[in-house]
Backbone bond lengths (Angstrom), bond angles and torsions (degrees), N, CA, C in turn:
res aa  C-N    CA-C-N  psi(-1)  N-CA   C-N-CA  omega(-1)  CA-C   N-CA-C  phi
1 X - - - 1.475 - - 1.527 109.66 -
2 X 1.190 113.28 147.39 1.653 111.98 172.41 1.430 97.69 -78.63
3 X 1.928 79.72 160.20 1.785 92.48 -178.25 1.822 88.39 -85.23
4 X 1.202 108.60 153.56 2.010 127.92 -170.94 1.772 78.07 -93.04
5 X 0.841 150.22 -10.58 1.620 152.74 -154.05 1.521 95.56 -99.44
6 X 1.145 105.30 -40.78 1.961 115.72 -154.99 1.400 102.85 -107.07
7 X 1.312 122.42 -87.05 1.444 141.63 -109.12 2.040 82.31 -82.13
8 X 1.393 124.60 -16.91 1.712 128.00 -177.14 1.439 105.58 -81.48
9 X 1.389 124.64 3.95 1.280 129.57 -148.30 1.854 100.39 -120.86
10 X 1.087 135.10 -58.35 1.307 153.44 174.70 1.750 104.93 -14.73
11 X 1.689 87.11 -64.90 2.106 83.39 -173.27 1.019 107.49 -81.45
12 X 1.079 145.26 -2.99 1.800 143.62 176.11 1.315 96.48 -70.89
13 X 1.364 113.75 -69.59 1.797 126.63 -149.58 1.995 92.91 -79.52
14 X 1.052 130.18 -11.19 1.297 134.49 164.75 1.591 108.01 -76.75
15 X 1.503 123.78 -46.67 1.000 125.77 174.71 1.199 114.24 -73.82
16 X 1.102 136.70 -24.43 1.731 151.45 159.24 1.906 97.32 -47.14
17 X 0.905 110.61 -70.09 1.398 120.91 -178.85 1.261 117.06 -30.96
18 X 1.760 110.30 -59.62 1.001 117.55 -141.97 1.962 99.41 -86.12
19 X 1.535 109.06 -27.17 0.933 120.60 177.63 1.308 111.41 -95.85
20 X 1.231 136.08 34.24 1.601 110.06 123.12 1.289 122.34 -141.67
21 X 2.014 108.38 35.90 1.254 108.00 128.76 1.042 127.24 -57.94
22 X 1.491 113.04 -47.23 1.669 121.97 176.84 1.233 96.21 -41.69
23 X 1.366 129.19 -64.16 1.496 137.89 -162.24 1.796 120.32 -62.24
24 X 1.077 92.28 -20.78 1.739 133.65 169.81 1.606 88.54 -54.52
25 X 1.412 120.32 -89.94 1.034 130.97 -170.54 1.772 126.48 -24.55
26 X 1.577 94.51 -63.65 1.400 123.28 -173.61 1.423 107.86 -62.97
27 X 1.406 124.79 -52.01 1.482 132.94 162.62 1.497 121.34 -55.23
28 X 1.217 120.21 -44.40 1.549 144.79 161.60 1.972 110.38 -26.95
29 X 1.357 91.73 -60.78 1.714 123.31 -164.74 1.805 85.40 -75.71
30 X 1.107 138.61 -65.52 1.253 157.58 -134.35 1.794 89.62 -93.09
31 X 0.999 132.60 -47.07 2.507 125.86 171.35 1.465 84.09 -89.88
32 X 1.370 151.77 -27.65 1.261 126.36 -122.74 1.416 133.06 31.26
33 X 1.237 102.46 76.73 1.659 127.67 170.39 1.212 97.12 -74.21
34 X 1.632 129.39 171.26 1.374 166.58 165.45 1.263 101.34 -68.95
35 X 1.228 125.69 153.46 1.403 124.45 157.59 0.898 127.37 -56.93
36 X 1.443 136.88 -21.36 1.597 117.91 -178.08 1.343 97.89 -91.60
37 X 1.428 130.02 -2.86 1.660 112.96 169.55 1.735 118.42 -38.28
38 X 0.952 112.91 -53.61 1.578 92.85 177.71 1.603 118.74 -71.60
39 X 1.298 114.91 -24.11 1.582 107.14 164.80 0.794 119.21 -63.65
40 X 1.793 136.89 -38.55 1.544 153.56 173.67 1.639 97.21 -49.40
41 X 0.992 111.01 -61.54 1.855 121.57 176.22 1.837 116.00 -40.56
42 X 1.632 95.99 -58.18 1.404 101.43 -174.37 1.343 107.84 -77.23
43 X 0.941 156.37 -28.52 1.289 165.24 75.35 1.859 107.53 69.59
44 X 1.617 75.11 -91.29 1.453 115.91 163.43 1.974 107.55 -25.67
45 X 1.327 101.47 -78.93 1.619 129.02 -169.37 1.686 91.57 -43.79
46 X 1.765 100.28 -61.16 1.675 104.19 -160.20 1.304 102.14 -43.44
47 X 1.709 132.20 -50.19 1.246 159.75 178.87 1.451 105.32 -15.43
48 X 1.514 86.74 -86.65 1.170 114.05 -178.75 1.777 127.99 -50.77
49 X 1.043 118.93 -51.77 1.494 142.10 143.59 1.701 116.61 -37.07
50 X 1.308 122.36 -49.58 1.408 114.28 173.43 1.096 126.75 -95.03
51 X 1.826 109.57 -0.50 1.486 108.96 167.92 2.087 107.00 -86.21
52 X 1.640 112.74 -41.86 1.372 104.09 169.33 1.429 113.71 -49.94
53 X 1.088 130.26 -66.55 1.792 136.13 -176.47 1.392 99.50 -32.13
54 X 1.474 125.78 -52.10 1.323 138.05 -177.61 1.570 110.99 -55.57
55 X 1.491 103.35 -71.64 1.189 99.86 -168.80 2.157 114.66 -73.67
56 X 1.162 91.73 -15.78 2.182 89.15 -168.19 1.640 96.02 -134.35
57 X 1.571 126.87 3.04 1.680 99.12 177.78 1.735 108.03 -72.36
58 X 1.163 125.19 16.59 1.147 115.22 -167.70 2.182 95.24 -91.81
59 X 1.437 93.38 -13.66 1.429 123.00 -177.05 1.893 110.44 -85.61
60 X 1.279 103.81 7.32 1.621 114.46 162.52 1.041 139.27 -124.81
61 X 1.425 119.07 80.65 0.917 116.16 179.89 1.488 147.76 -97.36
62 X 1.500 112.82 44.70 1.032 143.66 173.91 1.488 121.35 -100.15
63 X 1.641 119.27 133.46 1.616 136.17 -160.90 1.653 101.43 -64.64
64 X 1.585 122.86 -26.69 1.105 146.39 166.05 1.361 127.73 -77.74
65 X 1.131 118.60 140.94 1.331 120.40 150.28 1.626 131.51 -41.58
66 X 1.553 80.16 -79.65 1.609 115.48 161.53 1.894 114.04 84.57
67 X 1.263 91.41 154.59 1.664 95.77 -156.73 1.306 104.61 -51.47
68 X 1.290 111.32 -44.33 1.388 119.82 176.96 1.675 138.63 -25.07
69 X 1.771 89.76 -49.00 1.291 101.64 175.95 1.780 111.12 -91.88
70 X 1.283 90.71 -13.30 1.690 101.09 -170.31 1.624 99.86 -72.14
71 X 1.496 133.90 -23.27 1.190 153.48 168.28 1.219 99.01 -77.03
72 X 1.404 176.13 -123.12 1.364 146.66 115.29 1.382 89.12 90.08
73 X 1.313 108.44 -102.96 1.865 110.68 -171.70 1.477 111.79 -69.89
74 X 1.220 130.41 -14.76 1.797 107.46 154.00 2.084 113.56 -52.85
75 X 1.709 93.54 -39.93 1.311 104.17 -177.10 2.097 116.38 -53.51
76 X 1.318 93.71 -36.59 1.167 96.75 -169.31 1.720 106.58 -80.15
77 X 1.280 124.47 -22.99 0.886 127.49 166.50 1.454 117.96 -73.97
78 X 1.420 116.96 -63.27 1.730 84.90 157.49 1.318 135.99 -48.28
79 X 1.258 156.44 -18.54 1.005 159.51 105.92 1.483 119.64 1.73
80 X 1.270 112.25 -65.30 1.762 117.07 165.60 1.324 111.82 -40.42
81 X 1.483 105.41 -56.89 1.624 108.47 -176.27 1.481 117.16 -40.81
82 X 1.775 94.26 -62.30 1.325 105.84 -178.85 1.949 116.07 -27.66
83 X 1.615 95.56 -58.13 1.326 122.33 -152.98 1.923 91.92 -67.21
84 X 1.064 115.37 -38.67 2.019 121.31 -176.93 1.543 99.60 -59.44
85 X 1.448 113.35 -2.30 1.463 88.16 -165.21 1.418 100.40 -115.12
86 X 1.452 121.97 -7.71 1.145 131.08 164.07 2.191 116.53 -31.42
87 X 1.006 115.77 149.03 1.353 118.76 -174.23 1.729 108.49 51.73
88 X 1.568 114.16 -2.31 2.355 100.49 157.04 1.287 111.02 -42.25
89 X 1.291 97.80 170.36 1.600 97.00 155.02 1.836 118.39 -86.86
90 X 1.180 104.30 -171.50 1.519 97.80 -157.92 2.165 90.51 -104.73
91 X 1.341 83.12 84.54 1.965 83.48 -178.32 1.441 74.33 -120.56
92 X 1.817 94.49 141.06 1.230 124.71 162.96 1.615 131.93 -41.43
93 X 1.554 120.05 -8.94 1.450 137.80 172.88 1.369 88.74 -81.67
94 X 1.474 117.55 -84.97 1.386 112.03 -173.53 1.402 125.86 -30.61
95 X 1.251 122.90 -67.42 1.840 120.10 159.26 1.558 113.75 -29.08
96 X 1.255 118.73 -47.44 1.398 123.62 -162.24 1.657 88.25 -49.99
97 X 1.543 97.09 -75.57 1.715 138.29 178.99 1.421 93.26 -10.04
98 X 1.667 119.23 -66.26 1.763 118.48 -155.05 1.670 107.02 -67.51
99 X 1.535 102.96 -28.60 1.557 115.67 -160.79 1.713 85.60 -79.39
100 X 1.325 123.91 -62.28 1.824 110.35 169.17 0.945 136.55 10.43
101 X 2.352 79.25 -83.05 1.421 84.44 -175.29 1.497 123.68 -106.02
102 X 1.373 110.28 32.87 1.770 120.23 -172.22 1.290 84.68 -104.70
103 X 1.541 131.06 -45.17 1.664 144.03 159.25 1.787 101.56 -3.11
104 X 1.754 85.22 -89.97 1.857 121.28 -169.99 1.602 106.47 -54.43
105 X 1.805 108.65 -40.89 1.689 88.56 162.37 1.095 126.39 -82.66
106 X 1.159 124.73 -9.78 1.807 112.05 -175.14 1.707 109.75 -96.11
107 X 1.610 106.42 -13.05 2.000 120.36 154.93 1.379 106.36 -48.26
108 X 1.174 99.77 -63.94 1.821 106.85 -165.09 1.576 105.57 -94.43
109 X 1.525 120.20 36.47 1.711 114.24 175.25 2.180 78.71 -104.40
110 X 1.439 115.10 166.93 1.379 119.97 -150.64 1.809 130.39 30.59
111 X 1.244 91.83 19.96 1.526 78.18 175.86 1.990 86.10 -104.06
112 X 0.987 128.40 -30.43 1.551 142.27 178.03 1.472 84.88 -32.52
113 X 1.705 108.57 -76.72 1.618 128.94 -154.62 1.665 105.79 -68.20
114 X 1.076 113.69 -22.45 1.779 120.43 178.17 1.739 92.18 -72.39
115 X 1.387 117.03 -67.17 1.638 111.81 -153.11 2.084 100.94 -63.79
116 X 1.243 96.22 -30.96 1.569 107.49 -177.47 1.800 107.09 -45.22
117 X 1.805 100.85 -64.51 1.761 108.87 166.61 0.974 120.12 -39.28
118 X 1.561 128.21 -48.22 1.448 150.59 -155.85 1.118 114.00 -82.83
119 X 1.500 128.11 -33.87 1.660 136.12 -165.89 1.348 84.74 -109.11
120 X 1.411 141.93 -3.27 1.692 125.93 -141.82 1.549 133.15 19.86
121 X 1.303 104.76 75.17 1.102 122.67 -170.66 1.362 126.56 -148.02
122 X 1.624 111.31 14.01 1.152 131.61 141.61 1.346 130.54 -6.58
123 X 1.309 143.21 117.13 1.524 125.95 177.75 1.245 120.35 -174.96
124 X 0.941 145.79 124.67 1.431 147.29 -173.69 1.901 119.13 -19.86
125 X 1.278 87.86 -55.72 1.548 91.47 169.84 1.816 112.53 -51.85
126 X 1.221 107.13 -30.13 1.746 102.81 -160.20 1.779 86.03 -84.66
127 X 1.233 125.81 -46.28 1.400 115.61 179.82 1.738 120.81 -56.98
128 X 1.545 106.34 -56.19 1.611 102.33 166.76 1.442 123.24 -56.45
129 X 1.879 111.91 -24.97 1.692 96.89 152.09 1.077 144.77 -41.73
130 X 1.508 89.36 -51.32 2.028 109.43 -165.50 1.884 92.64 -87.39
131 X 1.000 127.54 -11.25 1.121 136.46 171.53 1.598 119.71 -60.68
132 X 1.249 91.28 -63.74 1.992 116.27 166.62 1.135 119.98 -28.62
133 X 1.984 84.75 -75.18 1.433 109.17 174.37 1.633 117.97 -26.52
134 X 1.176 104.33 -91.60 1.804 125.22 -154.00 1.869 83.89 -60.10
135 X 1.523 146.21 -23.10 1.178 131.04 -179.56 1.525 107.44 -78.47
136 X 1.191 124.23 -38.72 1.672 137.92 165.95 1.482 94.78 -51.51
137 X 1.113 140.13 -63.92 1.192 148.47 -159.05 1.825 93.24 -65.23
138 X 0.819 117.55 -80.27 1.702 124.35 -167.15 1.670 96.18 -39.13
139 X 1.125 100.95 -53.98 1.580 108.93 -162.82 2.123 106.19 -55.14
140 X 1.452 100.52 -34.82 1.404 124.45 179.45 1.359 89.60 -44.57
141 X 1.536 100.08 -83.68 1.701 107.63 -154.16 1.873 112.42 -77.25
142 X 1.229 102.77 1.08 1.559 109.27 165.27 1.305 107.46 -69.78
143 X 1.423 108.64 -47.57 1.651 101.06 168.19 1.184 141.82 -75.01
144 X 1.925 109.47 -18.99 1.199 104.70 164.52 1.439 131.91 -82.07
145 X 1.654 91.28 -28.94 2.062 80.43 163.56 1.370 128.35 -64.05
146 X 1.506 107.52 -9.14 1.420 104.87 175.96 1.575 112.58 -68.04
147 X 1.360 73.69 -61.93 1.888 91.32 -169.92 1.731 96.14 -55.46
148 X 1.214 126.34 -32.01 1.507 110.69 177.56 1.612 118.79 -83.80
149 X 1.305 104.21 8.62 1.801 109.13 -177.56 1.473 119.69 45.65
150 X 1.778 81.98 46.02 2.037 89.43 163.26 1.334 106.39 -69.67
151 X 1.507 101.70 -31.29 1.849 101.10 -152.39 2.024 89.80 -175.86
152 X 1.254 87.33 151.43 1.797 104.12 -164.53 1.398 117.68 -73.43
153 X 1.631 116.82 157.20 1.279 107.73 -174.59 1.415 140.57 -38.58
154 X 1.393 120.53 -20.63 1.170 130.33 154.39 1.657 128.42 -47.78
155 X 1.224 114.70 -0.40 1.398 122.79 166.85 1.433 111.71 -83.56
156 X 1.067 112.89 -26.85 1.821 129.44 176.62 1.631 87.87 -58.95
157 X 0.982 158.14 -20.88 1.958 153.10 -156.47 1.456 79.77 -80.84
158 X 1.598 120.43 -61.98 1.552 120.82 178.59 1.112 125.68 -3.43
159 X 1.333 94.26 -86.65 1.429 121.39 -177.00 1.632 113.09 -50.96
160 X 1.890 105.46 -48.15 1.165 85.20 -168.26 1.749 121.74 -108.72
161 X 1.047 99.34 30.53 1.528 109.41 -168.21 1.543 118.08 -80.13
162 X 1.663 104.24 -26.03 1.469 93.56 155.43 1.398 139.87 -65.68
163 X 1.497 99.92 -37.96 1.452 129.62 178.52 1.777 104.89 -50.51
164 X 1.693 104.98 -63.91 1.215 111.39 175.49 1.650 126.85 -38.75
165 X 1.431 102.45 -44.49 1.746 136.15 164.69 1.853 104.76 -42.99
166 X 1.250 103.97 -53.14 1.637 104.51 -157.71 1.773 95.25 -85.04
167 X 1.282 130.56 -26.24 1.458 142.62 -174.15 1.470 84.35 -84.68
168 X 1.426 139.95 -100.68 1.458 116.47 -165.91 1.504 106.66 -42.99
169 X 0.923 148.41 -50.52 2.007 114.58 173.32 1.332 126.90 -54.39
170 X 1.335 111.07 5.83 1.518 115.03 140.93 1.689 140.03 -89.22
171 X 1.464 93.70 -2.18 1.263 111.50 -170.09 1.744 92.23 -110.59
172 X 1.324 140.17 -45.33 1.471 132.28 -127.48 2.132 63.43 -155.60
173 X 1.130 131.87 87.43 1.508 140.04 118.85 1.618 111.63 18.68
174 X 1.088 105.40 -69.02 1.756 113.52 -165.57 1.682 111.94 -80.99
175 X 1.083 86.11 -8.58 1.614 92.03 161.39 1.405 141.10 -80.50
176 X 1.026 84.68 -42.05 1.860 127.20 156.98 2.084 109.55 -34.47
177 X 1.644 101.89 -40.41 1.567 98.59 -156.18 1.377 91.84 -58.64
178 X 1.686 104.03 -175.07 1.866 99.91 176.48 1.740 105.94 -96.77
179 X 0.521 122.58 -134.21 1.695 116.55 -156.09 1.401 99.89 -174.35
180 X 1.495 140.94 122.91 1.570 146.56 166.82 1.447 108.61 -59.43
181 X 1.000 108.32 129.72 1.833 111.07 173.03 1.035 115.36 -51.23
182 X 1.312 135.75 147.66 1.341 126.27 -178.38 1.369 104.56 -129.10
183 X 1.512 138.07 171.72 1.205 131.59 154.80 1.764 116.46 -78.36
184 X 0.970 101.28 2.08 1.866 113.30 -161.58 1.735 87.83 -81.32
185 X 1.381 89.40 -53.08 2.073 107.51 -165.20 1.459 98.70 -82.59
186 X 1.224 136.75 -20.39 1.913 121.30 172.10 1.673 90.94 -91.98
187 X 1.089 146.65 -21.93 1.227 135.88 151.34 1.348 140.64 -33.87
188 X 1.360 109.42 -52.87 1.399 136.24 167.03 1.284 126.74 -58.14
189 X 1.594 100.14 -56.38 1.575 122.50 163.19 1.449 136.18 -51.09
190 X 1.600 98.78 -32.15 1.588 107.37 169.46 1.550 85.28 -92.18
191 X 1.253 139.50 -57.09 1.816 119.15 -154.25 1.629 107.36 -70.49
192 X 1.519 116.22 -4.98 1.585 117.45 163.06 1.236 126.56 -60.34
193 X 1.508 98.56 -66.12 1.712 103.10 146.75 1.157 164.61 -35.35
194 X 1.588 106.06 -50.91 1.212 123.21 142.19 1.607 136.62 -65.75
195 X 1.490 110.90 -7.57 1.460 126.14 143.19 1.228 133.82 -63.43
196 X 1.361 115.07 -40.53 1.530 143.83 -172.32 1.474 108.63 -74.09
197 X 1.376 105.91 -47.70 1.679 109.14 175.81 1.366 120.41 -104.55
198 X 1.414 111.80 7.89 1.479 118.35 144.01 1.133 123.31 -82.53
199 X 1.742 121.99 -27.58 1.571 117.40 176.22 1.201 101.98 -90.76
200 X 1.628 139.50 27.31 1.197 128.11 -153.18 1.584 86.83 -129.29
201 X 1.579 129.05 -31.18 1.647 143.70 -158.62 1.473 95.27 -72.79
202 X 1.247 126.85 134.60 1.364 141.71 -158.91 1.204 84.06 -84.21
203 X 1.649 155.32 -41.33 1.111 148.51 -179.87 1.677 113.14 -68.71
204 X 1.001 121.25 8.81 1.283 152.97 144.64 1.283 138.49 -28.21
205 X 1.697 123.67 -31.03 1.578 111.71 -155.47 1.536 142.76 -44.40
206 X 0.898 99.03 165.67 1.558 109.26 -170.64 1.700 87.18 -94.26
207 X 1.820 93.39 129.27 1.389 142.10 64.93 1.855 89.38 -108.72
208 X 1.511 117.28 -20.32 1.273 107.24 -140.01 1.848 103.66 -98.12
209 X 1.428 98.83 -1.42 2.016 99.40 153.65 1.508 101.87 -81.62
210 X 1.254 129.29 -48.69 1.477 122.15 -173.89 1.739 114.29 -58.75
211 X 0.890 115.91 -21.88 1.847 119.12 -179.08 1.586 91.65 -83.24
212 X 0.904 119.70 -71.19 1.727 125.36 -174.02 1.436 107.54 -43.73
213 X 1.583 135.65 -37.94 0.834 143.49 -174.88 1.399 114.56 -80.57
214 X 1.331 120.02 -40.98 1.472 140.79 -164.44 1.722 93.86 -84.14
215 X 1.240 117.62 -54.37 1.815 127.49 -173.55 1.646 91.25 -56.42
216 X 1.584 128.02 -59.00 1.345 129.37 -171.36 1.849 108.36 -45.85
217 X 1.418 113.35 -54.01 1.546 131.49 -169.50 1.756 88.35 -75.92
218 X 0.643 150.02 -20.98 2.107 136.00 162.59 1.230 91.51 -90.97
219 X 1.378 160.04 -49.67 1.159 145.97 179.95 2.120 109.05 -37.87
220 X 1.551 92.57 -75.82 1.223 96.73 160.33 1.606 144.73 -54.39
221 X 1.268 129.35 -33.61 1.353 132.37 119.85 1.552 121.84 12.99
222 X 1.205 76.66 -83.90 2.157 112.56 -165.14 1.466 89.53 -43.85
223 X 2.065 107.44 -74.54 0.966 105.60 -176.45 1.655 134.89 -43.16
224 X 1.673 112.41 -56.15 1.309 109.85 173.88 1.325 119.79 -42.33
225 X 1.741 119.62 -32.30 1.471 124.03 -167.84 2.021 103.76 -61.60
226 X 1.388 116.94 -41.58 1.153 134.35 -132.30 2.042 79.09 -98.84
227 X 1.019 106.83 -26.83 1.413 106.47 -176.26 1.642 100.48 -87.14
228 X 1.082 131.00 -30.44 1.210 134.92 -171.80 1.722 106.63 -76.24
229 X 1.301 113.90 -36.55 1.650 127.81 -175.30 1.438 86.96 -76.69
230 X 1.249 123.34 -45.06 1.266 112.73 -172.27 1.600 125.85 -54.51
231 X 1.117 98.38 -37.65 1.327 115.81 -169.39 1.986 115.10 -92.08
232 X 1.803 76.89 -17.61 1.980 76.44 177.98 1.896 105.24 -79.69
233 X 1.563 98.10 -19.44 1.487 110.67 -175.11 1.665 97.73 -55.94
234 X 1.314 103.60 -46.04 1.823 105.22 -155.99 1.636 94.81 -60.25
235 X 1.654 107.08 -52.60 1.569 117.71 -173.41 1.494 109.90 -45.37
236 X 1.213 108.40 -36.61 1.924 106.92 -176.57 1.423 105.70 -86.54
């Protein structure tokens, strides 16, 4: 029997692929990228896409895909884009380019979780998607404002502070539990973002990408701290 987890999953995340090489292209033509920019992109997407399936499709259990998640992998593909452009040079197309498409994913982040309610098709997998997503994404443009000297290596904590988060709950157990959504933490998460690709807009300069950037990273901070008390509460 097929696994109901897997076998609904194949032509989506193929079609994910394939479209933002296409998208590869169009963005490519538009900084003047190299030719393998859209392979670097699709690349990217396949990556990204066969490590979620890997690590949480066991977390779908729906006969469908569903639009939901299919919104999800446009996301991840902008995201790819973002991520191909890593190591350009720092020309004002390219900046434009990340702010786009960090723009178009953080438009279409809850519209994923709206059609999911709406179709009933809700499911763990579609949350640790959109979950992925927007953390891949932060982590993206944490590195490109670095590498573009909006604001100093310390913007890299951004990016990786969830990551850091999910590696100590391999170390310390109680870290590990899952955590209730809060409005405090989808708060944070969109004003991270929307920090990130405001210190990222070539109309931008530094000192005044580094404050926007620096205010976003204590925002996030705060939050992780408040999740961590939370969770030492449950342990005691």
């Amino acid at each position: 029997m097929r696994d109901p987890c897997r076998y609904n999953v194949a032509v989506p995340v193929a079609l994910g692929v394939a479209g933002t090489g296409a998208g590869g292209v169009l963005v490519g033509t538009w900084i003047g990228a190299g030719a393998a920019y859209p392979t670097v992109a699709a690349a990217v997407a396949a990556a990204m896409l066969a490590a979620i399936v890997r690590v949480a499709g066991h977390q779908h259990p729906h006969a469908r895909f569903g639009a939901a998640n299919a919104v999800t992998t446009v996301r991840v593909g902008l995201v790819a884009l973002a991520a191909a452009i890593l190591g350009a040079d720092a020309s004002s197309a390219a900046l434009w380019a990340v702010v786009v498409l960090a723009s178009l994913e953080a438009a279409l982040d809850g519209v994923d979780g709206w059609l999911a309610r709406r179709t009933g098709l809700a499911s763990e997998f579609g949350a640790r998607f959109d979950m992925e997503t927007d953390a891949l994404l932060v982590l993206v443009l944490s590195i490109l404002v670095w590498q573009h000297e909006k604001a100093g290596v310390w913007v890299l904590a951004a990016g990786l502070m969830r990551y850091g988060f999910v590696a100590a709950g391999w170390v310390v157990p109680w870290l590990a539990r899952p955590l209730r959504s809060t409005l405090r933490g989808k708060t944070v998460a969109v004003v991270q973002i929307v920090g990130l690709i405001v210190a990222m807009a070539p109309i931008v300069p530094r000192p005044y990408s580094t404050i926007v950037a620096a205010a976003t990273l204590v925002a996030l901070a705060w939050s992780f701290a408040l999740d961590i008390v939370r969770l030492a509460q449950q342990e005691s």
